[in-house]
PyMOL Python script that loads the backbone (N, CA, C, O; Angstrom):
from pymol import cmd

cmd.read_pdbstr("""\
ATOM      1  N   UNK A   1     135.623 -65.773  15.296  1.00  0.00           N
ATOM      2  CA  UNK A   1     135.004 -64.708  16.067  1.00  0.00           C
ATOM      3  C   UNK A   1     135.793 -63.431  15.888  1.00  0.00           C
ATOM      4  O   UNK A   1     137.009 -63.273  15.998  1.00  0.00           O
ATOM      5  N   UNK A   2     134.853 -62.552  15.592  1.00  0.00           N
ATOM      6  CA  UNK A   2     135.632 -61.441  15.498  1.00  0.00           C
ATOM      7  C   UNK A   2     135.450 -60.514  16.746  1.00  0.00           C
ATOM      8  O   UNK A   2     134.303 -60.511  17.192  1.00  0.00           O
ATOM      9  N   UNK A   3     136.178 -59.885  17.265  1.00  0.00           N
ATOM     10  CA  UNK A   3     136.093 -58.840  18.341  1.00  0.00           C
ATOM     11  C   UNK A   3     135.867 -57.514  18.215  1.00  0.00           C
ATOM     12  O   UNK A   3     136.822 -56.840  17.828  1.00  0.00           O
ATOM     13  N   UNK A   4     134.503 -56.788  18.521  1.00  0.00           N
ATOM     14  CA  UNK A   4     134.664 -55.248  18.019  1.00  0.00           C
ATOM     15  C   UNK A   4     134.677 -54.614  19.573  1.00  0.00           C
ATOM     16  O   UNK A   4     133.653 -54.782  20.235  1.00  0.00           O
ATOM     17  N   UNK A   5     135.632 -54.000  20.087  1.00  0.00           N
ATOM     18  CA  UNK A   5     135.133 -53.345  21.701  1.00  0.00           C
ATOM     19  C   UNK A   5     134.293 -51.805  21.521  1.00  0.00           C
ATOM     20  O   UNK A   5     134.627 -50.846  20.824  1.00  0.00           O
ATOM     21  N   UNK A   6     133.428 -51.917  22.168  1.00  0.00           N
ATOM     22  CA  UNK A   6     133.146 -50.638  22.581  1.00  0.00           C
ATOM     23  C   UNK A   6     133.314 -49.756  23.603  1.00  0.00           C
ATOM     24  O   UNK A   6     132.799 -50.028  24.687  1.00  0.00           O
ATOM     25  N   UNK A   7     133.979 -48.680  23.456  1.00  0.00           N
ATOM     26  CA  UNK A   7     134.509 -47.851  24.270  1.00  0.00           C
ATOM     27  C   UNK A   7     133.762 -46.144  23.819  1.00  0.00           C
ATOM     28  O   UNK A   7     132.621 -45.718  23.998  1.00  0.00           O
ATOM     29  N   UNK A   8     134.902 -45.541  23.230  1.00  0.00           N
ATOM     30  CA  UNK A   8     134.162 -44.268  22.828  1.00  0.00           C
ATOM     31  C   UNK A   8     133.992 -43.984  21.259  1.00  0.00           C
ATOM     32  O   UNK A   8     133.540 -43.055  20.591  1.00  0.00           O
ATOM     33  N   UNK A   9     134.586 -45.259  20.989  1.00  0.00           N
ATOM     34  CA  UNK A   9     134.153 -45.454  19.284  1.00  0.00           C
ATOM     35  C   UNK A   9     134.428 -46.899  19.396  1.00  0.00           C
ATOM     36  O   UNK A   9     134.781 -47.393  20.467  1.00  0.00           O
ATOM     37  N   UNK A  10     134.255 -47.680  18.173  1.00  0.00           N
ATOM     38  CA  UNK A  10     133.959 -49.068  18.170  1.00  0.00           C
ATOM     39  C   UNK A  10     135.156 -48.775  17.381  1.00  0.00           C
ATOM     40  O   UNK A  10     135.407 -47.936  16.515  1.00  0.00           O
ATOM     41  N   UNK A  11     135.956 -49.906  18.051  1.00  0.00           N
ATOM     42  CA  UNK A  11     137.388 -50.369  17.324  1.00  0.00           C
ATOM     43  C   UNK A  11     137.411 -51.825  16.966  1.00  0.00           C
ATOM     44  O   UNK A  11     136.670 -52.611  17.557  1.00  0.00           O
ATOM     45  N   UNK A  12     138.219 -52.211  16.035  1.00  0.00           N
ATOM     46  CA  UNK A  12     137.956 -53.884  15.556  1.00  0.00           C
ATOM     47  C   UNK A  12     138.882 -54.241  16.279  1.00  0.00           C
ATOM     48  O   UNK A  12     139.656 -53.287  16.362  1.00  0.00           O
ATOM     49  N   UNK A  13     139.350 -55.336  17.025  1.00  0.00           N
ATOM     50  CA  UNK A  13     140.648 -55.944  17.755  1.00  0.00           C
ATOM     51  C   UNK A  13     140.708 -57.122  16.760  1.00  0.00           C
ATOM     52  O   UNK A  13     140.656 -58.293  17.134  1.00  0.00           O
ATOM     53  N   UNK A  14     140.782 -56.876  15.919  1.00  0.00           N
ATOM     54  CA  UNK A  14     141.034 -57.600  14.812  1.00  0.00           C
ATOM     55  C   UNK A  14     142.105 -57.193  13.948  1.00  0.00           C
ATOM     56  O   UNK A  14     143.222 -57.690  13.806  1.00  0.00           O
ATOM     57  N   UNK A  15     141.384 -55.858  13.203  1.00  0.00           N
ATOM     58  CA  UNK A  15     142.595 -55.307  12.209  1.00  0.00           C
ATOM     59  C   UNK A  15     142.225 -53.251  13.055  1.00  0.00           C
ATOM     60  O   UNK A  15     142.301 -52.214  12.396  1.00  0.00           O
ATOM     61  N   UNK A  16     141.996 -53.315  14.016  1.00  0.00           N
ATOM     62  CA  UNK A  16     142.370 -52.450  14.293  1.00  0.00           C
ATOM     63  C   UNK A  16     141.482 -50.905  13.362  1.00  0.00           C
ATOM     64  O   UNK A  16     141.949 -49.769  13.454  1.00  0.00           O
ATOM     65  N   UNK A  17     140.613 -51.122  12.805  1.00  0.00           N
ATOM     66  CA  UNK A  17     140.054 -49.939  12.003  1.00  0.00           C
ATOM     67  C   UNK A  17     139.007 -49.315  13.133  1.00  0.00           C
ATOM     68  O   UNK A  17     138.733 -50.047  14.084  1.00  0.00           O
ATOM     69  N   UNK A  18     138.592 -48.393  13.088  1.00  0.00           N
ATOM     70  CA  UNK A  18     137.582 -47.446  14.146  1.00  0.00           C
ATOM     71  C   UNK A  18     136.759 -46.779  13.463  1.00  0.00           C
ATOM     72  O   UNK A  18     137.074 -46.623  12.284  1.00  0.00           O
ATOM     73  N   UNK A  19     135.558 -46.213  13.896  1.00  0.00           N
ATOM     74  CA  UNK A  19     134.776 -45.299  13.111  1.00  0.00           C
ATOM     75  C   UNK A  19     134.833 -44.760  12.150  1.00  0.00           C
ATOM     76  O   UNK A  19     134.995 -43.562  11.919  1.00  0.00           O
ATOM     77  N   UNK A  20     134.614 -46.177  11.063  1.00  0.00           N
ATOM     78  CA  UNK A  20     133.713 -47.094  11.360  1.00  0.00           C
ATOM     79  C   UNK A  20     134.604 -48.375  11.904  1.00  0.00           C
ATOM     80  O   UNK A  20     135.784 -48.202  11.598  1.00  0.00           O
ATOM     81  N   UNK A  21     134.414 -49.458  12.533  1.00  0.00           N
ATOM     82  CA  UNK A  21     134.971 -50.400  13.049  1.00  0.00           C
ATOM     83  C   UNK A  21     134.480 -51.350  11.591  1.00  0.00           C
ATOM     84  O   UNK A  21     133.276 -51.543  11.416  1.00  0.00           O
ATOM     85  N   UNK A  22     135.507 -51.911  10.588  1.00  0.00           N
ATOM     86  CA  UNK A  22     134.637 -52.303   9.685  1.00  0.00           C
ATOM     87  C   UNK A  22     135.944 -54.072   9.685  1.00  0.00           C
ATOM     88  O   UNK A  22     137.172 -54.155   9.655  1.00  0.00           O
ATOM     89  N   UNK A  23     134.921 -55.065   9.729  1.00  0.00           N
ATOM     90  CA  UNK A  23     135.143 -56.075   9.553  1.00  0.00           C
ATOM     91  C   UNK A  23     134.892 -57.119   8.477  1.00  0.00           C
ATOM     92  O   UNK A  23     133.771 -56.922   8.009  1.00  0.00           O
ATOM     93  N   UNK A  24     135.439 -58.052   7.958  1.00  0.00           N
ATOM     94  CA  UNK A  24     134.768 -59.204   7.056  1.00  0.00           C
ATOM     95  C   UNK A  24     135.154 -60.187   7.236  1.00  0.00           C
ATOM     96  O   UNK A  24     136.288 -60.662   7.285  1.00  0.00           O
ATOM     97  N   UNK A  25     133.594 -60.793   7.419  1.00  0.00           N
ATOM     98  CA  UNK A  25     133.540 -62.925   8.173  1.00  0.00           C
ATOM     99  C   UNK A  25     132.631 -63.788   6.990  1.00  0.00           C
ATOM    100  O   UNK A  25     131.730 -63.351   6.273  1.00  0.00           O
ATOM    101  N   UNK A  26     133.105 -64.930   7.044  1.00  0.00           N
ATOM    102  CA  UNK A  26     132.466 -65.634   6.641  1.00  0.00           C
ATOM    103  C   UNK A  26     130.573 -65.551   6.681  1.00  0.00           C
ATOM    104  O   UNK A  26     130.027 -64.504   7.030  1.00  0.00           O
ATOM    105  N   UNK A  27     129.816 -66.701   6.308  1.00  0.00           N
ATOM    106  CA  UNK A  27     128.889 -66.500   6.272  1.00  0.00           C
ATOM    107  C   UNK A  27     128.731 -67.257   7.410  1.00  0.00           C
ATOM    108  O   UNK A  27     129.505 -68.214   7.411  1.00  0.00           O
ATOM    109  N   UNK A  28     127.986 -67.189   8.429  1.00  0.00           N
ATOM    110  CA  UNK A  28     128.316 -68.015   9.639  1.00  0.00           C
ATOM    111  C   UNK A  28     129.181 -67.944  10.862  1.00  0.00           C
ATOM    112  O   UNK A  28     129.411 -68.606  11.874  1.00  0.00           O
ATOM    113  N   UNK A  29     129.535 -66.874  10.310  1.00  0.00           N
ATOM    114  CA  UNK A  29     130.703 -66.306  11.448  1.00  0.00           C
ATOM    115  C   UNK A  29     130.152 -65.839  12.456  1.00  0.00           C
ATOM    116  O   UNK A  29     128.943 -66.028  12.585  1.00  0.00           O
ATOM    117  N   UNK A  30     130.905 -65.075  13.482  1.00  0.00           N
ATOM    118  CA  UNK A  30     129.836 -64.509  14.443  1.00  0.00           C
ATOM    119  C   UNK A  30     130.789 -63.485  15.093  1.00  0.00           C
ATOM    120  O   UNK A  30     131.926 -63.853  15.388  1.00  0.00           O
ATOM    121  N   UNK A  31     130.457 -62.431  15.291  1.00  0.00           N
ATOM    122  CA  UNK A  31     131.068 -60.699  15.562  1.00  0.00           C
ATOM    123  C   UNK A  31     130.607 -60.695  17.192  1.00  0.00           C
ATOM    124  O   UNK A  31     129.451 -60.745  17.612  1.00  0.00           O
ATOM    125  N   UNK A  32     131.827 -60.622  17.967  1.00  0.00           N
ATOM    126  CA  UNK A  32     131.403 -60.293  19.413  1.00  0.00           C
ATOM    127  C   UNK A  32     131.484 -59.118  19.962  1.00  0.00           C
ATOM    128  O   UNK A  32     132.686 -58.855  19.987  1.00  0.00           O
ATOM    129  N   UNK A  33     130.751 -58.057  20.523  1.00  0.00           N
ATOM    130  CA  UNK A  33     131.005 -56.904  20.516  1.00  0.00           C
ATOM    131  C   UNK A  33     130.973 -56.965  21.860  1.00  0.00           C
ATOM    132  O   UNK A  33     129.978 -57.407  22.435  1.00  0.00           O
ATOM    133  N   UNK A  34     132.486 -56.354  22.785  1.00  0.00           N
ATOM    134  CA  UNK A  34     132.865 -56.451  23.925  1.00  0.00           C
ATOM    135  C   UNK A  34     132.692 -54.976  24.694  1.00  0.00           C
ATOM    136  O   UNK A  34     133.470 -54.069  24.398  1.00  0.00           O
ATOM    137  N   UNK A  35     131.727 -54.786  25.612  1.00  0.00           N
ATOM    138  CA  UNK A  35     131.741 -53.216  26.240  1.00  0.00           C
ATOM    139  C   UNK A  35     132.801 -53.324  26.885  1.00  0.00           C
ATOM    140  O   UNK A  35     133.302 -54.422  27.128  1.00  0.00           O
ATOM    141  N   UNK A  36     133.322 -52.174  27.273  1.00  0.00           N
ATOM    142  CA  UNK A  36     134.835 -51.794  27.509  1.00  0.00           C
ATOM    143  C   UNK A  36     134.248 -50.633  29.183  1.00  0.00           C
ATOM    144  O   UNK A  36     135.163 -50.231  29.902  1.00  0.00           O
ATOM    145  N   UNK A  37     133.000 -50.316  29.505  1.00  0.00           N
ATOM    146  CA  UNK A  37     132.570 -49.604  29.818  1.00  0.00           C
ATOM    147  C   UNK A  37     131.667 -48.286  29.712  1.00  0.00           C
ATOM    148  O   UNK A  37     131.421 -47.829  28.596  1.00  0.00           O
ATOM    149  N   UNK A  38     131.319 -47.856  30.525  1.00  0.00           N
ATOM    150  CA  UNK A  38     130.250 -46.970  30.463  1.00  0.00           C
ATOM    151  C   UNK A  38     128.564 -47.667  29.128  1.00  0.00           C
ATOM    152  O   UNK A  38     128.301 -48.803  28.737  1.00  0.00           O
ATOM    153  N   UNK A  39     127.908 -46.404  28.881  1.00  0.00           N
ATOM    154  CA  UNK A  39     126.735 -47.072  28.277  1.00  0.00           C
ATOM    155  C   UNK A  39     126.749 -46.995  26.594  1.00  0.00           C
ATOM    156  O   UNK A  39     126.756 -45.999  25.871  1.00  0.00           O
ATOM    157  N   UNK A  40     126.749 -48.239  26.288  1.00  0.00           N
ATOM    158  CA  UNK A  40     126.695 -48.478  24.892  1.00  0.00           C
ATOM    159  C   UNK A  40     125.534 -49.495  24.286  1.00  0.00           C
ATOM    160  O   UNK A  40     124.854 -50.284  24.942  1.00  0.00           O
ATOM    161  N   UNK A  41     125.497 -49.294  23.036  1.00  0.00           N
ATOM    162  CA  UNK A  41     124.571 -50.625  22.077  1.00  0.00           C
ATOM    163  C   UNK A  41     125.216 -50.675  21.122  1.00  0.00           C
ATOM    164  O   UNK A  41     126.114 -49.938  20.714  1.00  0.00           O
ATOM    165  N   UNK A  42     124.573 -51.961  20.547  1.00  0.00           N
ATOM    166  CA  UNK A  42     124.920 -52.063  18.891  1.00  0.00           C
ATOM    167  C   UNK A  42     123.738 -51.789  18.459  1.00  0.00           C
ATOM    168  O   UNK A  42     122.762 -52.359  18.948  1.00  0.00           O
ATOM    169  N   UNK A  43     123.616 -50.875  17.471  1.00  0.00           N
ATOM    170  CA  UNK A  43     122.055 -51.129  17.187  1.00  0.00           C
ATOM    171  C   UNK A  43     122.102 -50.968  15.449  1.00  0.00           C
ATOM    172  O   UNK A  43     122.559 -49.921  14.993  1.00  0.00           O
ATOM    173  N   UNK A  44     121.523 -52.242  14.343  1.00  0.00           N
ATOM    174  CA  UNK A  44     121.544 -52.332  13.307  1.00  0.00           C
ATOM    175  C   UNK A  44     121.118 -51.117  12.835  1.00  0.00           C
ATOM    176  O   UNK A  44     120.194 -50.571  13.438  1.00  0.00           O
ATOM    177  N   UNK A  45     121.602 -50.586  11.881  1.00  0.00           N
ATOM    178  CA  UNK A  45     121.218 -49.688  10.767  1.00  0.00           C
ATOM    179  C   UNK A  45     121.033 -50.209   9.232  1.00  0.00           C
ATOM    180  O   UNK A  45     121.694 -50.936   8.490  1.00  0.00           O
ATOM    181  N   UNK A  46     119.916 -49.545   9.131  1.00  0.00           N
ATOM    182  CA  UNK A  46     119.543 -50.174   6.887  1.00  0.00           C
ATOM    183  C   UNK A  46     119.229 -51.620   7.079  1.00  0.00           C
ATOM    184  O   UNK A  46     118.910 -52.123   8.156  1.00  0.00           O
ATOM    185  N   UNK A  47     119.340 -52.204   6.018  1.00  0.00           N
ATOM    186  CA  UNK A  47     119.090 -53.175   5.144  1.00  0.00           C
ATOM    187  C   UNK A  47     120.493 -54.186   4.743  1.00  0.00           C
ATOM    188  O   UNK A  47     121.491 -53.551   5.082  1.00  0.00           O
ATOM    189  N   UNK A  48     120.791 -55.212   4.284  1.00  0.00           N
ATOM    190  CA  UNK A  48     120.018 -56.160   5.694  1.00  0.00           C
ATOM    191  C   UNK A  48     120.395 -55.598   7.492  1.00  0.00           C
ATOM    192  O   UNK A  48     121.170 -54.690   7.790  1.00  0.00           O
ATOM    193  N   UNK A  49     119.813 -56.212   8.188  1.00  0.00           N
ATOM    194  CA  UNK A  49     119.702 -55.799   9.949  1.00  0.00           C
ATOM    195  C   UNK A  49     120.109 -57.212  10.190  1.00  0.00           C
ATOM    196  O   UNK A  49     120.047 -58.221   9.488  1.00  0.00           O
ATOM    197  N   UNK A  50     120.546 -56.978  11.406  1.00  0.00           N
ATOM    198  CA  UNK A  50     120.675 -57.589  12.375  1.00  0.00           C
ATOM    199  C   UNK A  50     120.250 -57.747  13.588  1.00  0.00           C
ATOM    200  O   UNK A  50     120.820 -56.761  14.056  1.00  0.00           O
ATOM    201  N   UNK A  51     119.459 -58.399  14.869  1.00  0.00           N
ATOM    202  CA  UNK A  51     119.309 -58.144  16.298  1.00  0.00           C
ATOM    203  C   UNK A  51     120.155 -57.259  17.238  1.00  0.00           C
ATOM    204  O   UNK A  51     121.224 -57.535  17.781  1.00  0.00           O
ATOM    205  N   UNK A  52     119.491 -56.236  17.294  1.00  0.00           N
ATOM    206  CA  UNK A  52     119.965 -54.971  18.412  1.00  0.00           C
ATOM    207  C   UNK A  52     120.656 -55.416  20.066  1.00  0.00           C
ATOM    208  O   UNK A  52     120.031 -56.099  20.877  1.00  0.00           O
ATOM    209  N   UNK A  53     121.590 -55.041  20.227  1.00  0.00           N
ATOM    210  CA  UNK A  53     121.969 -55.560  21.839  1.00  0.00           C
ATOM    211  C   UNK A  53     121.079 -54.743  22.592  1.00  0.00           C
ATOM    212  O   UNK A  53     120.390 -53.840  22.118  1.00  0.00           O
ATOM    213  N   UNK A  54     121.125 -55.110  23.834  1.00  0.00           N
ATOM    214  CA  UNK A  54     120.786 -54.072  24.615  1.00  0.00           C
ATOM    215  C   UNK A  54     121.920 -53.236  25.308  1.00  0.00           C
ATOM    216  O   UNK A  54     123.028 -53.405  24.799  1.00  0.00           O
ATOM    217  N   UNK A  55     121.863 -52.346  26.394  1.00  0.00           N
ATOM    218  CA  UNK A  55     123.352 -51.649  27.137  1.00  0.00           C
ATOM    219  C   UNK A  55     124.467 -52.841  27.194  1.00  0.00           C
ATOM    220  O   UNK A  55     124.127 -54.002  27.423  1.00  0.00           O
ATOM    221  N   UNK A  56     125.410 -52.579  27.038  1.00  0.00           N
ATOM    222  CA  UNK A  56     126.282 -53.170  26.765  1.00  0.00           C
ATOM    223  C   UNK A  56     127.370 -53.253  28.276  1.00  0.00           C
ATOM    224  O   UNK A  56     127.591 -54.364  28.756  1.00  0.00           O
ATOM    225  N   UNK A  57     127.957 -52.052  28.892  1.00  0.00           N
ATOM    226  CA  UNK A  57     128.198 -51.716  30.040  1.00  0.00           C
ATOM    227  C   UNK A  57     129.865 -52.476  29.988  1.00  0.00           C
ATOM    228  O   UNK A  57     130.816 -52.182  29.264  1.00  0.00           O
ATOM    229  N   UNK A  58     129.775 -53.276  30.793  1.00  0.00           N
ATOM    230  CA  UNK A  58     130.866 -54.253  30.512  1.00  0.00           C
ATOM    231  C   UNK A  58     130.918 -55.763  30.026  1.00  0.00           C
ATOM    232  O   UNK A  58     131.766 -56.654  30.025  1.00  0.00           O
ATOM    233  N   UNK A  59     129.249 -55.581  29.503  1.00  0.00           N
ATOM    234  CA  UNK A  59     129.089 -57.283  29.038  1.00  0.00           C
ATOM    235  C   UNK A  59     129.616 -57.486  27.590  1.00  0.00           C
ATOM    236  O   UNK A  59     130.285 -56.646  26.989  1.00  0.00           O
ATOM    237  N   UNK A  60     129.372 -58.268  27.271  1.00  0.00           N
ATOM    238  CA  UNK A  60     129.565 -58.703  25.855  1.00  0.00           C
ATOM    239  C   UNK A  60     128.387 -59.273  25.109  1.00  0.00           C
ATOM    240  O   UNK A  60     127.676 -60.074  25.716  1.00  0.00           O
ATOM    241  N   UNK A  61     128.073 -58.932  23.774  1.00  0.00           N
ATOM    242  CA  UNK A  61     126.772 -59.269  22.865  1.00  0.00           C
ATOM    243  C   UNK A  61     127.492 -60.012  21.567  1.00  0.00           C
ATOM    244  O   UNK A  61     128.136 -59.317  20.781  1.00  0.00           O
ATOM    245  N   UNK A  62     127.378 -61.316  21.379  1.00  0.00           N
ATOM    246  CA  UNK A  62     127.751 -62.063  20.193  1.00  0.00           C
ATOM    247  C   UNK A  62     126.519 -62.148  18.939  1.00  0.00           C
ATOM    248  O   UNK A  62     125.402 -62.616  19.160  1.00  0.00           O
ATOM    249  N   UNK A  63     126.910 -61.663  17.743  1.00  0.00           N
ATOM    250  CA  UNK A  63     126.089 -62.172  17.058  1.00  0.00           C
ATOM    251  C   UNK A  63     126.203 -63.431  15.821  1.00  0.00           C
ATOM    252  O   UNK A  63     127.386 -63.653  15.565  1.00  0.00           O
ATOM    253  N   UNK A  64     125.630 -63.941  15.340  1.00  0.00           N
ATOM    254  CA  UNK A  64     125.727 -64.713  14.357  1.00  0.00           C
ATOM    255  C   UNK A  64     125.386 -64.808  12.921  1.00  0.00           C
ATOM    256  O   UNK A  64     124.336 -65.301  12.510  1.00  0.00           O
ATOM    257  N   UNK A  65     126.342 -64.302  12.159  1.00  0.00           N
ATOM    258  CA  UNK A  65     125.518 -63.833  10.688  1.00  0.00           C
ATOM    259  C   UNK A  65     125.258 -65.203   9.491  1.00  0.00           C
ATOM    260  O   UNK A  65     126.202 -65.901   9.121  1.00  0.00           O
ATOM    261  N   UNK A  66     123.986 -65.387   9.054  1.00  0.00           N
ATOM    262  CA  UNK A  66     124.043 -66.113   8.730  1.00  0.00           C
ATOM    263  C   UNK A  66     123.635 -65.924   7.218  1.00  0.00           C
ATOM    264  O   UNK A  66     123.227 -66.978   6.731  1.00  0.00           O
ATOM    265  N   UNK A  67     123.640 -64.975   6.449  1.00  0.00           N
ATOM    266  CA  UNK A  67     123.341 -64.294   5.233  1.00  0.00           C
ATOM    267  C   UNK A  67     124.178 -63.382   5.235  1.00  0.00           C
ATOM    268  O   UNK A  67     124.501 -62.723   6.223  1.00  0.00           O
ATOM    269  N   UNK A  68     124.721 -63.233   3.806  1.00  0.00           N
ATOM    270  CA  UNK A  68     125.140 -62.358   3.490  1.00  0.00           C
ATOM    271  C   UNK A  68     124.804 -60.981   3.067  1.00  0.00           C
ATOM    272  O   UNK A  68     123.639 -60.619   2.903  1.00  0.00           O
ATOM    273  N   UNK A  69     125.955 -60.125   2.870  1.00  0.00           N
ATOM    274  CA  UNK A  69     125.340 -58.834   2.900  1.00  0.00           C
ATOM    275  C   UNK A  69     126.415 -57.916   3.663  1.00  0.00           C
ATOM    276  O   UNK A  69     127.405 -58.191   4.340  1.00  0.00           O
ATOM    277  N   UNK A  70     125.835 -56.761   3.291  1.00  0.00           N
ATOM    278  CA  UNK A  70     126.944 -55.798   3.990  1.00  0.00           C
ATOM    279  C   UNK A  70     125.976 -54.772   5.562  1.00  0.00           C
ATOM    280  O   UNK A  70     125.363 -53.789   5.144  1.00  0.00           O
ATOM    281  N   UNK A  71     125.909 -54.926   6.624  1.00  0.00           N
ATOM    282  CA  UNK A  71     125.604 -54.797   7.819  1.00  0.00           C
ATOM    283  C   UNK A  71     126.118 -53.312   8.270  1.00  0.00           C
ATOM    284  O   UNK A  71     127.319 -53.306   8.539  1.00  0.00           O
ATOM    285  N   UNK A  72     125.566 -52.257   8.387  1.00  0.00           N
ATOM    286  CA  UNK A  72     125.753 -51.075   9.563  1.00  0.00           C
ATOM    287  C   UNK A  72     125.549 -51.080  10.795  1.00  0.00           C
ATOM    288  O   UNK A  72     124.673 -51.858  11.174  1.00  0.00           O
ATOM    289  N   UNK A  73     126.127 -50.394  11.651  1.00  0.00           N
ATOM    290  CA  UNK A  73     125.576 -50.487  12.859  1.00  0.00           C
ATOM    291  C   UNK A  73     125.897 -49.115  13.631  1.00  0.00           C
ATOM    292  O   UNK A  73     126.927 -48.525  13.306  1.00  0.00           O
ATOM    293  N   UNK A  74     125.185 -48.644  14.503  1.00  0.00           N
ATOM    294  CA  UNK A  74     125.901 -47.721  15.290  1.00  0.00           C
ATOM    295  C   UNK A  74     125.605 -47.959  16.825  1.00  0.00           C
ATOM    296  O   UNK A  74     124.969 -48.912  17.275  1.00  0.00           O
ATOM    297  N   UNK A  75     126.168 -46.942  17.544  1.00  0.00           N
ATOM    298  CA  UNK A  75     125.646 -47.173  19.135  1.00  0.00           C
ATOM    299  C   UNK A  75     123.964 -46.167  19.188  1.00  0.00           C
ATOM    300  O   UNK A  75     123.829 -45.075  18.637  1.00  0.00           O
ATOM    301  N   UNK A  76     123.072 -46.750  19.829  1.00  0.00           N
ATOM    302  CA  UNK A  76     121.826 -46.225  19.570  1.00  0.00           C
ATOM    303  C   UNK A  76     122.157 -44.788  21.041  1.00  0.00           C
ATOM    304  O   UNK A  76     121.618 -43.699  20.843  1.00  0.00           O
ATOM    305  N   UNK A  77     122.783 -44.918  22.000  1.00  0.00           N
ATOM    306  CA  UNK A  77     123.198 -43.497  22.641  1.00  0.00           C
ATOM    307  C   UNK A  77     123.931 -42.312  22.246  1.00  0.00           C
ATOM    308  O   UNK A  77     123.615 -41.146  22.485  1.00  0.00           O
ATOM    309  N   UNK A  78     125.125 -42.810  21.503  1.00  0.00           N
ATOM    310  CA  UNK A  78     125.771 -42.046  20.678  1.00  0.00           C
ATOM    311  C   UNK A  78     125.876 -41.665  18.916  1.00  0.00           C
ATOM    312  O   UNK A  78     126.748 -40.908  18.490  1.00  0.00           O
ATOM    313  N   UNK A  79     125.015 -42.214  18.166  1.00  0.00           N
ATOM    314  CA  UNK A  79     124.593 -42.287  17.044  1.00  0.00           C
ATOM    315  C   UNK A  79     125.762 -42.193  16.446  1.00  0.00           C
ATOM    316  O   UNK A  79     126.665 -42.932  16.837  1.00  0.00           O
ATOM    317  N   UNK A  80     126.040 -41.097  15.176  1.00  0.00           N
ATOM    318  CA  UNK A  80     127.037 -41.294  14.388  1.00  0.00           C
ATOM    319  C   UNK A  80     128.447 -41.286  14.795  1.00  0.00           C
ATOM    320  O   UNK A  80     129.343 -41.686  14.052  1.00  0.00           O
ATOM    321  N   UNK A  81     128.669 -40.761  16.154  1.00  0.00           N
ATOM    322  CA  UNK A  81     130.208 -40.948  17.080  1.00  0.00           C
ATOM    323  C   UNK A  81     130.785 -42.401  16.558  1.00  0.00           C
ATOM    324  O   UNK A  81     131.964 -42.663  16.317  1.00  0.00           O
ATOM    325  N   UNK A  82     129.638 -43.284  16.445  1.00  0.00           N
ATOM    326  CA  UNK A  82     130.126 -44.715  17.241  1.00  0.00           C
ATOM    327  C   UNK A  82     129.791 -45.629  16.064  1.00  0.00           C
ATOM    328  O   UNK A  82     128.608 -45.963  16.127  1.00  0.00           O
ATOM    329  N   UNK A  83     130.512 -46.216  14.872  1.00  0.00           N
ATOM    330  CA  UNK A  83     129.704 -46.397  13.948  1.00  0.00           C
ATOM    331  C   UNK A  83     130.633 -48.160  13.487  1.00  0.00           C
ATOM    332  O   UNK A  83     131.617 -48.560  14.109  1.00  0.00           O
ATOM    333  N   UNK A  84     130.002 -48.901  12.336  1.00  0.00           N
ATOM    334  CA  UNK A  84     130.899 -49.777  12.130  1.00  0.00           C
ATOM    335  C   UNK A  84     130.167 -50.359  11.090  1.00  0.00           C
ATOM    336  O   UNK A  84     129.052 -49.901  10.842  1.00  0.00           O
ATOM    337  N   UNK A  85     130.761 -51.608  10.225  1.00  0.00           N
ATOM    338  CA  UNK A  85     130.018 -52.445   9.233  1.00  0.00           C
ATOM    339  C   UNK A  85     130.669 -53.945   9.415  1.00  0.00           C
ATOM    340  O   UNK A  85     131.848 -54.046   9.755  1.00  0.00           O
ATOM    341  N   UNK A  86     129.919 -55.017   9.192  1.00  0.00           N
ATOM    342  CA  UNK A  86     130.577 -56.156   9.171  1.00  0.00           C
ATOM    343  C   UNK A  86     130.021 -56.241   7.484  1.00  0.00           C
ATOM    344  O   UNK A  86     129.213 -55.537   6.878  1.00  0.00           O
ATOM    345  N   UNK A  87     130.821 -57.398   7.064  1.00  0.00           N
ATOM    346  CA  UNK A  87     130.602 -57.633   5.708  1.00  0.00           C
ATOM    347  C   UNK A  87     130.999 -59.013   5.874  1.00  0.00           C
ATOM    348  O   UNK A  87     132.052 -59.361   6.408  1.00  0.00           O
ATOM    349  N   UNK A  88     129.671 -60.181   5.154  1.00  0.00           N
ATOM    350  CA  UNK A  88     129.277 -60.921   5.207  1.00  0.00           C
ATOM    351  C   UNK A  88     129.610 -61.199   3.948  1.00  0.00           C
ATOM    352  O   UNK A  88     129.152 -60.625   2.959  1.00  0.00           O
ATOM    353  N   UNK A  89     130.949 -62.673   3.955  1.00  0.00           N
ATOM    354  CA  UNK A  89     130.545 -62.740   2.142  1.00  0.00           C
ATOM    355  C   UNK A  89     130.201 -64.597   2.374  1.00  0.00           C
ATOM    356  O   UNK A  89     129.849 -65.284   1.416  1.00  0.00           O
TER     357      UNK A  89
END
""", "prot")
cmd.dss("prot")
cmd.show_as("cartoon", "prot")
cmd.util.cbc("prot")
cmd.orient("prot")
């Protein structure tokens, strides 16, 4: 599991990279994106996509990738502020 928090940019608590918050998991892995507060989403960008969270607030949204591919995402309130990629090999 990888951890991305959202706060006022998406940071990896992984290796620590930020806007973009950029990660790489297995195929099968699964990216948990932890709100930290106030209003956030994940919301897929391009080709391949992924399922959109909804507000995030202080919950947490896990996803599960099960194809590979390289994944964008941003926060759908804050658009390019808030940005990240997982990479699926």
């Amino acid at each position: 599991t990888v951890l991305v928090g959202a706060g006022n940019v998406f940071t990896s608590q992984r290796n620590s990279s930020a806007n973009p918050a950029v990660d790489t998991i297995a195929v099968g892995g699964t990216v948990t994106w932890s709100g930290q507060g106030g209003n956030h989403t994940v919301q897929s960008q391009g080709v391949p996509s992924f399922t959109n969270s909804g507000t995030l607030g202080l919950t947490s949204y896990p996803f599960t990738f099960n194809v590979a591919g390289t994944y964008q995402y941003d926060c759908a309130i804050h658009g390019g502020l808030m940005t990240g990629r997982i990479v699926v090999r």
